[in-house]
Backbone bond lengths (Angstrom), bond angles and torsions (degrees), N, CA, C in turn:
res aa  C-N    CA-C-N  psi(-1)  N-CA   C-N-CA  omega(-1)  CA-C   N-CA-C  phi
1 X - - - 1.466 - - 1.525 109.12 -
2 X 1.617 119.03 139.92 1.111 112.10 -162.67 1.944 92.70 -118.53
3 X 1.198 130.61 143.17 1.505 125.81 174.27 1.474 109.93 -96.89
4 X 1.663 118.50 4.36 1.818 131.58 161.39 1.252 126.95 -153.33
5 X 1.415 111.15 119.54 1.142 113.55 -179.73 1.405 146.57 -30.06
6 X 1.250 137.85 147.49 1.414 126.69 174.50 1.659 112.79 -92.86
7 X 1.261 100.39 102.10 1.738 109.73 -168.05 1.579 101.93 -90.33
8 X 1.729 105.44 88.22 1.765 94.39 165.43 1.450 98.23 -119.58
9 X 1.649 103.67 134.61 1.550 88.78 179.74 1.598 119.43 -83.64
10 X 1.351 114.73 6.56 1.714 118.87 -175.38 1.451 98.57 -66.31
11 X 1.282 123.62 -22.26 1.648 145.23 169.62 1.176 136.65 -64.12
12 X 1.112 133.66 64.78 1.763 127.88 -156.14 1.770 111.15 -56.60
13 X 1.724 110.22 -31.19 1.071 94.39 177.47 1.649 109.99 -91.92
14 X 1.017 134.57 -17.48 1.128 141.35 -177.30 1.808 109.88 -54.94
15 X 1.008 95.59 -52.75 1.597 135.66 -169.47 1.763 93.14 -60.53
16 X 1.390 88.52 -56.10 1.742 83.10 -171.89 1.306 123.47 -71.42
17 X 1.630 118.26 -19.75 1.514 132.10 172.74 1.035 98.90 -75.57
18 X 1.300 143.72 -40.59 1.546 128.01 -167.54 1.706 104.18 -81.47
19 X 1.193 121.10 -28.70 1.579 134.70 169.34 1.336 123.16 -60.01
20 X 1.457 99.15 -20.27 1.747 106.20 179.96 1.504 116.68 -114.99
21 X 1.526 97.04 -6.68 1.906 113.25 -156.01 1.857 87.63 -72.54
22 X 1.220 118.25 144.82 1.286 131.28 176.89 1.701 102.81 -129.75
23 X 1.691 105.39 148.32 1.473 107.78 -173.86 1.361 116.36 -59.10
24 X 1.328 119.40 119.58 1.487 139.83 171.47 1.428 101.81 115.07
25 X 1.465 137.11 16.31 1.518 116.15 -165.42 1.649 70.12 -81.12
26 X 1.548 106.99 -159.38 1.828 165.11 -151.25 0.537 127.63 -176.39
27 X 1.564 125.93 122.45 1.252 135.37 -138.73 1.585 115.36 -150.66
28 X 1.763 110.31 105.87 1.253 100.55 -152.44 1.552 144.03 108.91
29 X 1.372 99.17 7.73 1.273 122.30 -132.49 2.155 93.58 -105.84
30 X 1.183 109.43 128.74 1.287 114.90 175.40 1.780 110.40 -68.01
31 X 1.642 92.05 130.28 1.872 77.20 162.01 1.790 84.64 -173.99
32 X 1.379 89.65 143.73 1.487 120.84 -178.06 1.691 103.14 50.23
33 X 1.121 127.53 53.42 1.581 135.70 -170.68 1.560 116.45 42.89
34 X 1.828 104.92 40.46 1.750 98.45 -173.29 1.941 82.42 -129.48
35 X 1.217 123.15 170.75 1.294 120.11 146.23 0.907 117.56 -117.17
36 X 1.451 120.55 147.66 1.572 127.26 -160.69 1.572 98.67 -139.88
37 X 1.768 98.06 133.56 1.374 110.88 -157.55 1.208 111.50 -72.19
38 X 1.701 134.38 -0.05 1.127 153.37 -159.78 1.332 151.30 -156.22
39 X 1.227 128.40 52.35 1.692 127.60 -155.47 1.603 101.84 -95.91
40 X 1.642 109.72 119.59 1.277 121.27 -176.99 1.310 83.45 -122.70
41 X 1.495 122.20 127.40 1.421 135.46 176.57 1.877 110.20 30.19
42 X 1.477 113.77 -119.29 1.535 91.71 -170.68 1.981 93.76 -113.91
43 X 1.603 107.96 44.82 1.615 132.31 170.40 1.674 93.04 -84.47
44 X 1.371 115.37 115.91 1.457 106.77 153.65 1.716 115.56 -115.59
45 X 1.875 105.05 114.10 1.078 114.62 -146.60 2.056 111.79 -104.23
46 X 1.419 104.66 101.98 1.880 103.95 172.74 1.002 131.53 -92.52
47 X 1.576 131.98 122.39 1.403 134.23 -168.44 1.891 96.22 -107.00
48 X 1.334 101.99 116.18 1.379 119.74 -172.55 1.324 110.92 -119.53
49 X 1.471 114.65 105.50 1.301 119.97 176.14 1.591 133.22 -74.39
50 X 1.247 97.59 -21.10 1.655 113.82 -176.12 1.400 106.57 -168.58
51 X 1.680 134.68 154.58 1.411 154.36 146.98 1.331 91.11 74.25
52 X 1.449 115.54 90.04 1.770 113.36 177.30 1.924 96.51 -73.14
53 X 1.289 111.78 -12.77 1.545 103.89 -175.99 2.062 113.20 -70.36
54 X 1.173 113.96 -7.63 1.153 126.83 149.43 1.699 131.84 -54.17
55 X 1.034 96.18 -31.88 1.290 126.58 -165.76 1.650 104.82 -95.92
56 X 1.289 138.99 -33.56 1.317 142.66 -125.11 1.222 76.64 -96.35
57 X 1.402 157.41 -69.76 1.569 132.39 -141.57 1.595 107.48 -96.04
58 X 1.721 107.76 12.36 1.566 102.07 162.81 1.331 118.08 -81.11
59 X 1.259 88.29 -40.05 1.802 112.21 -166.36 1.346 104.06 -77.20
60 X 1.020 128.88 -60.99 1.723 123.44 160.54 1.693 119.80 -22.28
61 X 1.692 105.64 -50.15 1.484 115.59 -161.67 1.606 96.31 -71.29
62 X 1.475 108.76 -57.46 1.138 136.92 -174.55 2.043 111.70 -39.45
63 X 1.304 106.82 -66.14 1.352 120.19 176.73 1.699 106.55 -49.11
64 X 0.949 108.47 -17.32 1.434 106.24 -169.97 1.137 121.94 -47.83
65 X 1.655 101.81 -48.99 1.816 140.20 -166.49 1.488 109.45 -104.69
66 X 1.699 119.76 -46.13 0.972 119.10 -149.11 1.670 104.99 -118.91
67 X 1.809 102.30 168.30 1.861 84.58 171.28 1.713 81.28 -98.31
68 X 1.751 104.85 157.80 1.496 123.03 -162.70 1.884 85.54 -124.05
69 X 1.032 98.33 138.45 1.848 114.42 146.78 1.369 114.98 -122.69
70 X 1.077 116.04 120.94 1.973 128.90 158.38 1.240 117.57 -64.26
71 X 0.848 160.71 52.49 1.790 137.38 -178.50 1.048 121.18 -72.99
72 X 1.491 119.28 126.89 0.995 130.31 -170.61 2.125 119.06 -129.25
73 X 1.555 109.51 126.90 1.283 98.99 -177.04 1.429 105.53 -101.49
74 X 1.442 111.05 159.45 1.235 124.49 177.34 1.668 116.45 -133.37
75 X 1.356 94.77 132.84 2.133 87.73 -147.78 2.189 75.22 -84.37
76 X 1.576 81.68 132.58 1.423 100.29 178.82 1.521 84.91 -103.43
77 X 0.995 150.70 0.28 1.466 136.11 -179.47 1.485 107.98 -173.24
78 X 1.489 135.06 118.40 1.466 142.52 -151.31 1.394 96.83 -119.47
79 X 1.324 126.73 150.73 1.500 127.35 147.37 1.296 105.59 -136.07
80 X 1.565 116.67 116.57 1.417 120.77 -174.27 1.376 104.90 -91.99
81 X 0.837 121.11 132.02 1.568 137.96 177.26 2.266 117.83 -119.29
82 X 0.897 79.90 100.91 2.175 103.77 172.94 1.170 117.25 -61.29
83 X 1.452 124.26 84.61 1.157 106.92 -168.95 1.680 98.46 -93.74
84 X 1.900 112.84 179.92 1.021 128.10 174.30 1.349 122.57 -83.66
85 X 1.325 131.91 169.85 1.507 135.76 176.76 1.252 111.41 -34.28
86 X 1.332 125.39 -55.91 1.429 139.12 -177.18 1.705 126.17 -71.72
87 X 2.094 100.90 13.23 1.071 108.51 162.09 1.612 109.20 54.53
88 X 1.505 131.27 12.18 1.662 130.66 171.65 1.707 99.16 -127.77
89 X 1.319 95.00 -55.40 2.044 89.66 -163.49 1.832 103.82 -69.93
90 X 1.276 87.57 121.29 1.890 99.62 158.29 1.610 110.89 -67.17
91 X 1.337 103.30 132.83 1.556 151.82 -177.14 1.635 107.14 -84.58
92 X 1.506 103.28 -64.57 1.144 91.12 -163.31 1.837 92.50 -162.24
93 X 1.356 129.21 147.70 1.546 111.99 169.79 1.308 94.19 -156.40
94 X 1.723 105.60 125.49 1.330 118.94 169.84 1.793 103.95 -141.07
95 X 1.591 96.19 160.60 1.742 113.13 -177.56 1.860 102.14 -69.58
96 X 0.947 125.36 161.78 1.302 133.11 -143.77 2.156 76.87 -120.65
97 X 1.079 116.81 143.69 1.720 124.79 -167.53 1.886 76.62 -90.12
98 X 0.963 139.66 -19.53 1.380 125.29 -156.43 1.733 108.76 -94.45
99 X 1.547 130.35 132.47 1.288 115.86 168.13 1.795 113.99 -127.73
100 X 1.365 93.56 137.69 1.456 107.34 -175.51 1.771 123.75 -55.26
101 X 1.406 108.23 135.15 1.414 93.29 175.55 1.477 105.99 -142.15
102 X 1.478 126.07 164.10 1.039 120.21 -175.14 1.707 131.87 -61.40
103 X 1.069 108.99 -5.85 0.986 121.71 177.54 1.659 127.22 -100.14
104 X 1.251 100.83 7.35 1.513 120.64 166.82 1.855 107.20 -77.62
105 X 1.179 114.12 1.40 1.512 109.34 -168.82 2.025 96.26 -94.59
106 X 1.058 97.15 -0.86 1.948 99.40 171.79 1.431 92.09 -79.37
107 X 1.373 125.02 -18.24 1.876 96.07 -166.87 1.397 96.37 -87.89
108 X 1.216 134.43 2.56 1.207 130.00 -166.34 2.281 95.07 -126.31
109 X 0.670 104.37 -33.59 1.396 116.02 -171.65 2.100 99.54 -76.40
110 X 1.219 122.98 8.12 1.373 130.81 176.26 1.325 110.18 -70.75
111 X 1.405 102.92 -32.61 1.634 120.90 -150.33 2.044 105.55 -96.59
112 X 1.672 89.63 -11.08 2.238 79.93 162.60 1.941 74.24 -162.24
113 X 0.980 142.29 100.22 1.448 131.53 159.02 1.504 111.06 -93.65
114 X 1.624 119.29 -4.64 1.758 105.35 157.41 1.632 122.25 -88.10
115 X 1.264 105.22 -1.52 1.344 110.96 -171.86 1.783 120.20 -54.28
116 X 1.604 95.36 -32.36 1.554 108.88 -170.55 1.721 93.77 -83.34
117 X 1.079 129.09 -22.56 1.541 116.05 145.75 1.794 142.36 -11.27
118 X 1.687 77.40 -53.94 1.653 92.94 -168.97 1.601 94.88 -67.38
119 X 1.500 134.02 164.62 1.709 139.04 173.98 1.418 107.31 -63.36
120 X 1.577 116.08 -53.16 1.419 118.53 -178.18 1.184 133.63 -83.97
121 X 1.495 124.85 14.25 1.109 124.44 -175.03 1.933 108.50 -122.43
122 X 1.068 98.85 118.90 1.486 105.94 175.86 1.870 124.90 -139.06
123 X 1.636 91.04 167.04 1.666 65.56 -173.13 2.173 106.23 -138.46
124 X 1.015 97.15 151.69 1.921 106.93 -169.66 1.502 97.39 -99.87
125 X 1.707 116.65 112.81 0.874 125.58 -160.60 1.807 89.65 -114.22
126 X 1.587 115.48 112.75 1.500 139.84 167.92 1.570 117.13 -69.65
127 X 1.192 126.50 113.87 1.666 119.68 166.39 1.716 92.74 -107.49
128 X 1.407 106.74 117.92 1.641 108.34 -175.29 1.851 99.48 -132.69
129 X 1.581 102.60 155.76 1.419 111.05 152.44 1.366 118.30 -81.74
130 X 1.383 111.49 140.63 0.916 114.68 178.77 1.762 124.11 -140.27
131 X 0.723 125.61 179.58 1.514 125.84 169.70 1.638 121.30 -147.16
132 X 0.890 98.74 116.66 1.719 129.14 167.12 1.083 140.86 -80.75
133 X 1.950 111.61 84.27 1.303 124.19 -170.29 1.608 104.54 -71.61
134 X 1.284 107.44 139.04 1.773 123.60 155.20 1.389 129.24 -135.61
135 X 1.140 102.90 159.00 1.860 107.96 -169.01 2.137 100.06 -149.74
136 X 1.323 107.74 133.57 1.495 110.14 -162.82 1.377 104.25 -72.63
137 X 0.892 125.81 155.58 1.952 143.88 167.91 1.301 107.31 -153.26
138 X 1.041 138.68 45.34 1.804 138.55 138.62 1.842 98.47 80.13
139 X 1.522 83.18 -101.36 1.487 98.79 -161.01 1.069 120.22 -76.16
140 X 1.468 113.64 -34.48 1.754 136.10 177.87 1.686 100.09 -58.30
141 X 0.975 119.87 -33.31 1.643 112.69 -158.33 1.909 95.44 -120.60
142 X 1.511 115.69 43.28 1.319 121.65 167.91 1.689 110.98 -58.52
143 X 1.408 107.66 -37.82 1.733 90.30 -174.35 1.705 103.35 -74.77
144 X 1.112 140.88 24.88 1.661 123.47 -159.40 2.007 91.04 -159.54
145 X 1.248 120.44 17.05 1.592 147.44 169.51 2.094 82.52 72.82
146 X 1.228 109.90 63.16 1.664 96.93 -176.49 1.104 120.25 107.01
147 X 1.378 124.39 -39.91 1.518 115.44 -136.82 1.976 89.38 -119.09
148 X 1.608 96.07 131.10 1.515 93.03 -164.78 2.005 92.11 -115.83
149 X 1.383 114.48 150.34 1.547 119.66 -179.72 1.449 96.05 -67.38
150 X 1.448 115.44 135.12 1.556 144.98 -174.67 1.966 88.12 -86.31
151 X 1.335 111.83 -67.72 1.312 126.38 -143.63 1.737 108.61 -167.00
152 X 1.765 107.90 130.54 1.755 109.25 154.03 1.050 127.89 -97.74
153 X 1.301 117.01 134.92 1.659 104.99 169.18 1.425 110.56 -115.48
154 X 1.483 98.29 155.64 2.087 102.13 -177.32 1.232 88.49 -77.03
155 X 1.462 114.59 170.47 1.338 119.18 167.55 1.668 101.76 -140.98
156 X 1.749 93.35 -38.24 2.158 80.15 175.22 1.882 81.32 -161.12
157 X 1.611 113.98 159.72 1.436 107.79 -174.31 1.755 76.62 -138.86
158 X 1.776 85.61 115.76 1.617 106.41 -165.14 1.638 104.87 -84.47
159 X 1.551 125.52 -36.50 1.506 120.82 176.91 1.481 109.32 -145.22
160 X 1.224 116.00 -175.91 1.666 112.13 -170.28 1.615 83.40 -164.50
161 X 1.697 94.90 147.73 1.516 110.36 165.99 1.549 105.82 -144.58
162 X 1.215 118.50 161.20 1.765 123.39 -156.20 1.799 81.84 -135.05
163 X 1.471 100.88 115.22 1.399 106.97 150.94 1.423 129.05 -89.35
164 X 1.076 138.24 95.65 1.392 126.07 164.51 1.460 139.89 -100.46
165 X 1.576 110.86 18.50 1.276 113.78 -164.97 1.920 100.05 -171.49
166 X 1.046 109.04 154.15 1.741 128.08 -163.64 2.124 93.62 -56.11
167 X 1.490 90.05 -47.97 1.765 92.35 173.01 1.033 124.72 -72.61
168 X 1.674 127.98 -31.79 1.522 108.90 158.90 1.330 127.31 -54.95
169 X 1.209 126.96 -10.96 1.329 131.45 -174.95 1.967 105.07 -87.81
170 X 1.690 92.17 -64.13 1.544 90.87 164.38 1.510 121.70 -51.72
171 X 0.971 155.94 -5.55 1.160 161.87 171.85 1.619 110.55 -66.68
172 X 1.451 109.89 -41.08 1.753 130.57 155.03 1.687 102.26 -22.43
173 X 1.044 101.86 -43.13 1.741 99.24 -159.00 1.491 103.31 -97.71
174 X 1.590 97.16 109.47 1.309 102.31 178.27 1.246 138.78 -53.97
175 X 1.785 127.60 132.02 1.383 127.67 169.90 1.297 127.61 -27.72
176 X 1.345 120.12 -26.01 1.641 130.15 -160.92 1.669 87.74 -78.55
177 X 1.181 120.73 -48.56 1.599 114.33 -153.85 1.622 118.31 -77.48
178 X 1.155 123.03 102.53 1.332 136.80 172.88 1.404 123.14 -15.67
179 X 1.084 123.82 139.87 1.562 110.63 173.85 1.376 109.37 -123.70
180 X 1.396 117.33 144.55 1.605 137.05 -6.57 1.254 109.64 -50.90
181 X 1.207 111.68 169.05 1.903 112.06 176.34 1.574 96.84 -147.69
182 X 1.225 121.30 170.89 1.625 137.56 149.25 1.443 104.12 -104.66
183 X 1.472 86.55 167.21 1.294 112.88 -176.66 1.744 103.58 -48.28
184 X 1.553 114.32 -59.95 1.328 112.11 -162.81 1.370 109.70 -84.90
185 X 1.596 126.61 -11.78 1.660 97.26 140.02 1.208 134.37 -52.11
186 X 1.650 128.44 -46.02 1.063 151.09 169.45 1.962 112.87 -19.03
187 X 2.044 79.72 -65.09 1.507 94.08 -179.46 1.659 101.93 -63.08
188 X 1.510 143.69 -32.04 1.412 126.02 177.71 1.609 107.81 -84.00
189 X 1.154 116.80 22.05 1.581 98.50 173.40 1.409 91.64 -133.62
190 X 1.181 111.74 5.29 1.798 101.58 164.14 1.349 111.93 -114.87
191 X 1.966 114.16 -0.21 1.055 108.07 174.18 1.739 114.34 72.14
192 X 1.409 117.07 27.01 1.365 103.39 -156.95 1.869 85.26 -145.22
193 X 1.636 113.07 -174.71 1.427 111.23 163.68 1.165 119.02 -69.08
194 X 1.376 117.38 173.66 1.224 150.81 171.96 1.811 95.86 -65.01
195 X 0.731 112.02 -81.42 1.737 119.52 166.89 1.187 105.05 -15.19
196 X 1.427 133.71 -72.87 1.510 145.42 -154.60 1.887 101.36 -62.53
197 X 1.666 89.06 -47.59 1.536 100.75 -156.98 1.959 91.68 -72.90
198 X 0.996 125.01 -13.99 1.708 134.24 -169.45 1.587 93.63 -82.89
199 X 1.561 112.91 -44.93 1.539 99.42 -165.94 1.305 112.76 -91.94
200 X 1.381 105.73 -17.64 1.627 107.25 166.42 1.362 114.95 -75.37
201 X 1.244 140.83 -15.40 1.455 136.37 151.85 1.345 108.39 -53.33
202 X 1.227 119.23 -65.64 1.487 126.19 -165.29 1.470 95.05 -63.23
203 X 0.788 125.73 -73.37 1.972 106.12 -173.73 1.310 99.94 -38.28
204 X 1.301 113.02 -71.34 1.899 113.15 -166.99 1.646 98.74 -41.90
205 X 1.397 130.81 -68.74 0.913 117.48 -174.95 2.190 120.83 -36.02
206 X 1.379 96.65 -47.44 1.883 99.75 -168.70 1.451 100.02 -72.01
207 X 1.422 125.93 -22.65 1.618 132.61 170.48 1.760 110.98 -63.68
208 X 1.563 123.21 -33.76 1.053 127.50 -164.14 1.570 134.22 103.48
209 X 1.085 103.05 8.62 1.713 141.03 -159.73 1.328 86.72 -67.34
210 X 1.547 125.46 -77.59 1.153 142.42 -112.20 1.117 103.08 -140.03
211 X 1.251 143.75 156.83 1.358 155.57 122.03 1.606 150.75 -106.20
212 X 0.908 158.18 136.54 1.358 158.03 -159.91 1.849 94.15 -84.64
213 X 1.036 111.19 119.96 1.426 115.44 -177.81 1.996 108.22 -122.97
214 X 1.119 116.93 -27.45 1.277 97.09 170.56 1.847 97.02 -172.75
215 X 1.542 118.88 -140.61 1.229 121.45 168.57 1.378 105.52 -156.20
216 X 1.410 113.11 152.06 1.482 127.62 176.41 1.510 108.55 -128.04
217 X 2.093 96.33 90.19 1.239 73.81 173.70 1.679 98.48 100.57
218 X 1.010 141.79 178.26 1.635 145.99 129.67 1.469 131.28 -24.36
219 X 1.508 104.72 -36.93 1.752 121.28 168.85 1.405 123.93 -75.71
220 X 1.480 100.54 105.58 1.467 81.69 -175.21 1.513 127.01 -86.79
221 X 1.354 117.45 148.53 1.197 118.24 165.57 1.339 148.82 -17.22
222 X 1.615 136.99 114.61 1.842 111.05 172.28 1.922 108.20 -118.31
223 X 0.970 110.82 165.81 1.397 100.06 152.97 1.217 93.45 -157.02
224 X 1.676 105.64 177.80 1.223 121.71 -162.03 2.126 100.38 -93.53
225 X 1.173 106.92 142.44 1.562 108.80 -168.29 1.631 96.33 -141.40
226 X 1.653 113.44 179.46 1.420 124.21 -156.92 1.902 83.14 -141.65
227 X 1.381 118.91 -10.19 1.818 114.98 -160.44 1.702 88.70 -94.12
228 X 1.122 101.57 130.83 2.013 114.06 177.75 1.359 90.95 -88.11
229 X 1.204 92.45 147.68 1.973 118.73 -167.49 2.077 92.13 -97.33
230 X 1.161 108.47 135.69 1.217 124.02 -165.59 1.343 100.45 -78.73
231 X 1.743 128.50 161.72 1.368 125.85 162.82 1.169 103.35 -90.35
């Protein structure tokens, strides 16, 4: 058990625990046979960089006993940087065409969307800069033409939002969009895919958010509801 963090910023998660660590947390800290990157009083605190489905039978076990926080960043602004064989000289560095929004946390939130159900479990949603080291390996790095991520680094964490409840999440869905809606209105008032705007129904829907109310057409219907969807 460590009582201060290890602040390297070549580390995105490292980086982000020491960025969030407040005087007196613990860091590292054993509990119920998991380690948890964060114990602020009886707060047991996870900084999750990617695939919360990794995560799903901690956080399940975990919530049982304890109150849980997730935190999670979402690079609102990327600069990928190519490095050379020798893993130091830059290749190449450009801004990434893609920008992060809060509502990118449904592609990851598929994998437990009743969890934010339970009272004690909530989650701190990060929009950060970041930067994205890479170095080529052929075959291994086929989705990226070769080239697989070395390492992230934070560079600045521009806003933060705290979920603690089925309506902070619904709140995601912007005022502008009419109700009933489809999915692919959804996706133009979040500005986002069709995909994104599909899995954010389906959570909202298993949270109680939402409901399927009819169809227009082939598309079916949602509106916004207060009745929790049964297991």
């Amino acid at each position: 058990m460590r009582d201060t963090p290890i602040n390297n910023n070549d580390d995105l998660h490292r980086a982000l625990i020491a960025w969030y660590a407040q005087p007196g947390d613990l860091f590292e800290v054993p509990v119920d046979d998991y380690i948890i990157d964060i114990v602020r009083g009886d707060l047991l605190i996870e900084i999750q960089t990617k695939n919360f489905n990794a995560l799903k039978l901690k956080l399940n076990n975990l919530t049982k006993k304890h109150h849980v926080r997730l935190v999670y960043p979402i690079p609102f602004e990327k600069q990928i940087i190519r490095l050379a064989e020798d893993g130091i000289t830059q290749l190449s560095h450009r801004k990434s065409p893609k920008n992060g929004t809060f509502e990118q946390v449904f592609d990851e939130l598929v994998s437990f969307p009743r969890l934010i159900l339970k009272s004690g479990f909530s989650i701190e949603l990060l929009l950060v800069r970041e930067e994205e080291f890479r170095h080529y390996e052929g075959k291994r790095g086929w989705r990226r033409n070769g080239w697989v991520i070395d390492r992230r680094r934070l560079v600045q964490v521009v806003d933060q939002r705290l979920l603690e409840t089925p309506d902070d999440l619904k709140a995601l869905i912007p005022d502008t969009l009419k109700d009933p809606f489809t999915t692919l209105e959804l996706a133009g008032a979040i500005k986002q895919s069709r995909r994104l705007a599909q899995r954010m129904v389906y959570c909202l829907r298993l949270m109680g958010c939402v409901k399927m109310v009819g169809k227009r057409g082939n598309a079916i219907l949602y509106s916004n509801t207060d009745t929790p969807v049964p297991d």
